[in-house]
N, C-alpha and C positions, 0 to 999 in steps of 0.2 A: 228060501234065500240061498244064495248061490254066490261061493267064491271065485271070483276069477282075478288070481295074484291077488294085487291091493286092494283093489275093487271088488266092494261088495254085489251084487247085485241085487235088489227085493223084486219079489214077483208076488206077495200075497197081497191080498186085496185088503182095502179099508186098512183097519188098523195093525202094525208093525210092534214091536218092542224091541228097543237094541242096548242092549247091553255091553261093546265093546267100541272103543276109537278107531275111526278110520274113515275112508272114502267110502261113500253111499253112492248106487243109483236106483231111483225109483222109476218104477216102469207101471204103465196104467195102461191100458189097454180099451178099447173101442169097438165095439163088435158090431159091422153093418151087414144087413140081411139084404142079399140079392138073389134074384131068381133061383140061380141053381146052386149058390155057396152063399158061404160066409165071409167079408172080409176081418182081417182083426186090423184094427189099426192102433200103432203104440205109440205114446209116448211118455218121454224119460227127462229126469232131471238129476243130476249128482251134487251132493252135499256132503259135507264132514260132519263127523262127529266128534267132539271131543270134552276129557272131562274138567266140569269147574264148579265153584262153590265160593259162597261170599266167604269172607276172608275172616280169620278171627288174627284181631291185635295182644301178641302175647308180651311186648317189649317197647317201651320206647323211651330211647336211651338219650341223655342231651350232655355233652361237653363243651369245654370252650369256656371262654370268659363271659362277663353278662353282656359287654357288647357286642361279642361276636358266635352267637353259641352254634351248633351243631346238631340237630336233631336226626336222628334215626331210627326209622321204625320197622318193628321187626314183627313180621307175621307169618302162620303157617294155614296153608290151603292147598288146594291142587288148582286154585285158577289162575289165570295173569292178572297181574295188578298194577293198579296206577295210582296215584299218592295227591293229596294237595293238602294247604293248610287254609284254616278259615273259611272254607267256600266249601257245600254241597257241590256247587255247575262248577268248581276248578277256578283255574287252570289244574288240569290233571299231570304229572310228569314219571315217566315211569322210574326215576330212579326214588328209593326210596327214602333219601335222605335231602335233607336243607342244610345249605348255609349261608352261613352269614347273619343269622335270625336273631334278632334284639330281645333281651328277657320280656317277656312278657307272658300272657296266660293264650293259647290256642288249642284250636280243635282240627286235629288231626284224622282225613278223613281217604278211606282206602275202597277202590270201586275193581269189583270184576270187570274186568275187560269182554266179558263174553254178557254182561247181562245181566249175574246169578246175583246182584246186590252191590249196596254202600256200607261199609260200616266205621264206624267215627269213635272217637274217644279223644276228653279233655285232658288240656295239662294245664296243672294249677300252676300258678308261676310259684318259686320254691322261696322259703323263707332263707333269707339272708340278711348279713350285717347292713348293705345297701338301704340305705332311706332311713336310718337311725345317726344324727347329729355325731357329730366327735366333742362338741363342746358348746355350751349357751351362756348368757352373761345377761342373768338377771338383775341387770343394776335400774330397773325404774323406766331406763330411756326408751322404750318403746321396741327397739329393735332386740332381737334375739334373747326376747325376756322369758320365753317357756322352752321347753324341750318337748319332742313329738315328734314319733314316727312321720316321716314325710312319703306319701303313694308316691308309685312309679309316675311320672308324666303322663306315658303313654296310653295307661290304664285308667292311673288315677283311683284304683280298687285298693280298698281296706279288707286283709285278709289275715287280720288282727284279731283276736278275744279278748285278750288281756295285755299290760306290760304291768311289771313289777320293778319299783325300782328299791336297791339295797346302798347301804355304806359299804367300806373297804371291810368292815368287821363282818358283811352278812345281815347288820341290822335291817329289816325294813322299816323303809319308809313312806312307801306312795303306793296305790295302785293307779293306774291313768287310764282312762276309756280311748281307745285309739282314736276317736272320730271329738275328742275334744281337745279344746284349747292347748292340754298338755301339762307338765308341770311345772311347779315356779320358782322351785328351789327351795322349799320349806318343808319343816317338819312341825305339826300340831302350829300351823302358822310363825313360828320362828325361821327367821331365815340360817339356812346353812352357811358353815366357811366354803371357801376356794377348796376342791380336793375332786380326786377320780368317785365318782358312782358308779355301781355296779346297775344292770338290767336284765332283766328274766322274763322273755315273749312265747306265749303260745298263741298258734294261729286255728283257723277255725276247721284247721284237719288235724289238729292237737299234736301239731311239732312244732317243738320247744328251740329258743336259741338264746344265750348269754353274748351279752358286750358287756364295754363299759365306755362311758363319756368323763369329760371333765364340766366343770361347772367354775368360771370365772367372776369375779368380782372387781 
């Protein structure tokens, strides 16, 4: 191989190894047998080299409010990369951030630009106060007689294990399966007074979060 300036030149036969970035030209040669010589006849093709590798995701950061949030994703590689959400085939965009993006749970997914791979990673949507009632009025009539986690719309996904509900003292009183009915305002079947409850959730990636509601009469 042979440098000239930028341009590399290859002149070995079959197969090559390269080991550094830059401008290639390969030269193949042709050798016809005439009477009294040989002719050589060449030809050449120039290509680039350059280096890349599928990408590892070490970050991905979300701010913003839940209807407006932020996402950005932070990876290191030596390839170029292009970014989309929810979709393997894209749309791909090479910036690596989103906005404008509504809480919800997506998979964020990062493709070499030269080839070397895709690779993808989930975000759970985060537990928040959002989807837990501020107050119910179990009085009989049919409307607003339990209290219960309420899913995101857009999901509709339960990512609930438990809730625990307590009085203002700490006492327990309830444990509720998220994916039932809910509570009704009693304790051993006595109904409760008018007063704030306290609530204690773990989700099924075992992060915890307290509120509290009221319960009217």
């Amino acid at each position: 191989m042979f440098d000239f300036g930028n341009e590399k030149l290859i002149s070995d036969t079959n197969k090559v190894s390269l080991t550094e970035n830059g401008l290639y030209r390969y030269e193949a040669y042709n050798n016809i047998s005439q009477l009294t010589n040989t002719i050589e006849c060449p030809s050449s093709k120039e290509f680039s080299v350059v280096s890349s590798e599928i990408a590892t995701i070490t970050a991905i950061n979300i701010t913003g409010p839940s209807s407006n949030l932020t996402i950005t994703i932070q990876t290191t590689g030596t390839g170029g990369y292009e970014y989309a959400l929810n979709s393997l085939d894209g749309l791909y965009q090479d910036s690596n951030t989103f906005n404008n993006i509504p809480i919800d749970s997506y998979t964020v997914y990062v493709r070499d630009k030269n080839g070397c791979g895709i690779v993808k990673k989930s975000i759970e949507q985060n537990l928040t106060l959002e989807g837990f009632p501020k107050f119910f009025t179990p009085n009989g009539d049919g409307i607003n007689d339990f209290w219960q986690y309420i899913p995101p719309p857009l999901t509709n996904e339960i990512n609930l294990s438990h809730i625990f509900i307590f009085d203002q003292y700490g006492n327990f009183l309830a444990q509720i399966d998220p994916k039932s009915q809910g509570w009704d305002g009693t304790f051993n079947s006595t109904p409760l007074p008018s007063s704030d409850y306290w609530f204690r959730v773990k989700n099924n990636d075992d992060q915890e979060i307290k509120g509290h509601f009221s319960l009217k009469r």
